[in-house]
N, CA, C and O of each residue as an XYZ file, in Angstrom:
240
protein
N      67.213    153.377   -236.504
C      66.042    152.911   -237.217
C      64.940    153.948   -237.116
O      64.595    154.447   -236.045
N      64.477    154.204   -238.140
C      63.167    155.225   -237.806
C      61.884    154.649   -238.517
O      61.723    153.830   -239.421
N      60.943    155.493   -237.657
C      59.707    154.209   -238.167
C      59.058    154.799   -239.514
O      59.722    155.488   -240.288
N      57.930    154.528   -239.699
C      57.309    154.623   -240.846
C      57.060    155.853   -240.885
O      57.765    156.516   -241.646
N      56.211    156.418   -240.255
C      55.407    157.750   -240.483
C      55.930    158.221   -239.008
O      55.626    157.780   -237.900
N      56.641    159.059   -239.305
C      57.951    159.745   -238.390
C      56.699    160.772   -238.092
O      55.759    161.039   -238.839
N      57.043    161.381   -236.458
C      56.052    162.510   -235.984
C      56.792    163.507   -235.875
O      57.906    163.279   -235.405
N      56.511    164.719   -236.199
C      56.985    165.836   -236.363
C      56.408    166.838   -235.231
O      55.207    167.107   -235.240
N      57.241    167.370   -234.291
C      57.046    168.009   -233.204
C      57.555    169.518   -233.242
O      58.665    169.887   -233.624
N      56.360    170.436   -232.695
C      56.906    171.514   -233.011
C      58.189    172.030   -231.751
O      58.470    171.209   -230.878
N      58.747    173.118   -231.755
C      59.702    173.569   -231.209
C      59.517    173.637   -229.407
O      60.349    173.404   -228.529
N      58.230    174.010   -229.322
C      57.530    174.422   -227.917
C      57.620    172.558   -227.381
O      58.244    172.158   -226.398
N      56.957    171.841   -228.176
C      57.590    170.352   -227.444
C      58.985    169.518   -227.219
O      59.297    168.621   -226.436
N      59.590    170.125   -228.120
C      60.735    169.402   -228.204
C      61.530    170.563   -226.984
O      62.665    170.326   -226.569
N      60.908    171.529   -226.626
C      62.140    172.627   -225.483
C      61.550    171.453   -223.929
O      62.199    171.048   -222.965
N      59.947    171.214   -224.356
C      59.582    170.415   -222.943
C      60.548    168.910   -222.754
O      61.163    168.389   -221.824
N      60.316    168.622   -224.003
C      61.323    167.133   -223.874
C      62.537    166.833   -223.348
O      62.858    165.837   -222.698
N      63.652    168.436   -223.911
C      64.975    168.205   -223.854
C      65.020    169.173   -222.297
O      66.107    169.264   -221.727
N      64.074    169.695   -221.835
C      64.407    170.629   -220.990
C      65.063    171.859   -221.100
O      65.883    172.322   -220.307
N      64.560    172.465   -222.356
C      65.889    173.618   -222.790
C      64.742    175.119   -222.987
O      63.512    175.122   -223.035
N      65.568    176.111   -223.055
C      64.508    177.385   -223.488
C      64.800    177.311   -224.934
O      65.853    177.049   -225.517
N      63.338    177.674   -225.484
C      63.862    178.160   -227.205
C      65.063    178.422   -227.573
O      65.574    177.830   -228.523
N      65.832    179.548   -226.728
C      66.689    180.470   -227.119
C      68.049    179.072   -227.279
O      69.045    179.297   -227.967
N      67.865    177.701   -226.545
C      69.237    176.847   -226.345
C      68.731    176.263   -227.612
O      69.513    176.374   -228.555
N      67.526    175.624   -227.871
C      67.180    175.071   -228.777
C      67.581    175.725   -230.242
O      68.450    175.216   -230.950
N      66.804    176.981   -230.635
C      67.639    177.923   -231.807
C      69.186    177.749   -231.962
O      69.845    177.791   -233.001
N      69.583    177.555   -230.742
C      71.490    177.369   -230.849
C      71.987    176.434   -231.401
O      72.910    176.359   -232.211
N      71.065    175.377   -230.740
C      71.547    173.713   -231.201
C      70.895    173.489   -232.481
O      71.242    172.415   -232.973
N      70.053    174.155   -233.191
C      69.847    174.230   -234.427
C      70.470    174.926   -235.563
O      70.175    174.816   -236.753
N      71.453    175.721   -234.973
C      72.418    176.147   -236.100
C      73.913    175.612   -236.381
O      74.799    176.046   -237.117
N      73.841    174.276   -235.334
C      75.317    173.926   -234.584
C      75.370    173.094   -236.409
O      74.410    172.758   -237.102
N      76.629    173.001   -236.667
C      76.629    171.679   -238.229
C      76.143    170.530   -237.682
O      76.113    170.212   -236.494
N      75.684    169.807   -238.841
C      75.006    168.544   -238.699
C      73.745    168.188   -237.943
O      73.288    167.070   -237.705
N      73.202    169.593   -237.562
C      71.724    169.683   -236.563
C      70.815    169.357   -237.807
O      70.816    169.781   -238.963
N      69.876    168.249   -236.989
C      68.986    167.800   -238.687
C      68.280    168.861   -239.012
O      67.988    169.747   -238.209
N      67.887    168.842   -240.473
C      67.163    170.236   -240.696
C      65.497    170.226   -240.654
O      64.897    169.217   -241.025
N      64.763    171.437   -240.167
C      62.948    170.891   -240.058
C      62.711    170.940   -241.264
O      63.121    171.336   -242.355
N      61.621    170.220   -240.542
C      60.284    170.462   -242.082
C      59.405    171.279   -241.981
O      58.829    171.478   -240.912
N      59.145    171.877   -243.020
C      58.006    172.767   -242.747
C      56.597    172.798   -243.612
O      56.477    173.014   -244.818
N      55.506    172.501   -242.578
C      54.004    172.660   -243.008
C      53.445    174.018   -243.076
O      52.811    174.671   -242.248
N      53.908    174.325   -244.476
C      53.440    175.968   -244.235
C      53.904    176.809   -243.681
O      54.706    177.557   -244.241
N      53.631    176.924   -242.698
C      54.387    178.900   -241.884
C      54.825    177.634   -240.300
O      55.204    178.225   -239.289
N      54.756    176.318   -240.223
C      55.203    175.818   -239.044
C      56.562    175.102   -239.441
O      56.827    174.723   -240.582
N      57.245    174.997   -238.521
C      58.896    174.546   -238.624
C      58.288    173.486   -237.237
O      57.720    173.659   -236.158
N      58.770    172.432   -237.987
C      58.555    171.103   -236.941
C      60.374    169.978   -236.904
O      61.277    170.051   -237.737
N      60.330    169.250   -235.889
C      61.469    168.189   -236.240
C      61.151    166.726   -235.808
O      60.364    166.579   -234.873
N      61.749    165.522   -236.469
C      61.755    164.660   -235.928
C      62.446    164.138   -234.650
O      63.548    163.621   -234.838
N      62.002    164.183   -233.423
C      62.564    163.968   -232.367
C      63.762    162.940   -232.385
O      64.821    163.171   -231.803
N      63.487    161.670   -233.172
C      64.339    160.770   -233.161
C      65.502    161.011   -233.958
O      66.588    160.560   -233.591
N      65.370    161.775   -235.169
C      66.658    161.871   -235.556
C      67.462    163.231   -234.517
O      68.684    163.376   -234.507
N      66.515    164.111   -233.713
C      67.468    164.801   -232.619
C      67.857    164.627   -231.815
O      68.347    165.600   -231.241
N      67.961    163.096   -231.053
C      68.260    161.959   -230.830
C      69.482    161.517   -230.808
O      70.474    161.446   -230.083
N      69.045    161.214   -231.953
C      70.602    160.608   -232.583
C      71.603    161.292   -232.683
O      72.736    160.917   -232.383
N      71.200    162.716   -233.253
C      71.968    163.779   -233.434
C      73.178    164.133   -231.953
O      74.393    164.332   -231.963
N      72.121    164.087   -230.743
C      72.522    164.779   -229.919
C      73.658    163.788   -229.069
O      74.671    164.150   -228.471
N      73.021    162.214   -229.271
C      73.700    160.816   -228.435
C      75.022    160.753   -229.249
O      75.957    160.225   -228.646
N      75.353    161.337   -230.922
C      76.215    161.484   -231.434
C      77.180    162.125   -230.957
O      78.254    161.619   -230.632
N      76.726    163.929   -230.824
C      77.917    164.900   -229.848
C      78.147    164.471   -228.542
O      79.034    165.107   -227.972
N      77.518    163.418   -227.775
C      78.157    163.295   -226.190
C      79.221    161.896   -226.460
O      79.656    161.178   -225.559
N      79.456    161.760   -227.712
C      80.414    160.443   -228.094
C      81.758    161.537   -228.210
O      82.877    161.112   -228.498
């Protein structure tokens, strides 16, 4: 379920969240089926929850 007005987090929060360096994060963003960002201009952001899902998906 995702909510209404989904928050979009840039890269530097989502490495604090998952515990990862950029460099793991860039990886897991080229893996297939990694959701794709959005971008505001010159920023690349993601929805945490669908990386989430994404990720509770590959440990199935």
């Amino acid at each position: 379920m995702q909510t209404k007005n989904p928050v979009y987090q840039p890269i530097a929060k989502l490495c604090e969240r998952y515990q990862v360096s950029r460099t793991t994060f860039w990886r897991w963003s080229k893996a297939p089926g990694f959701p794709t960002p959005v971008r505001f201009g010159r920023s690349v952001r993601w929805n945490p929850e669908v990386i989430d899902a994404f990720l509770t998906q590959q440990e199935a």
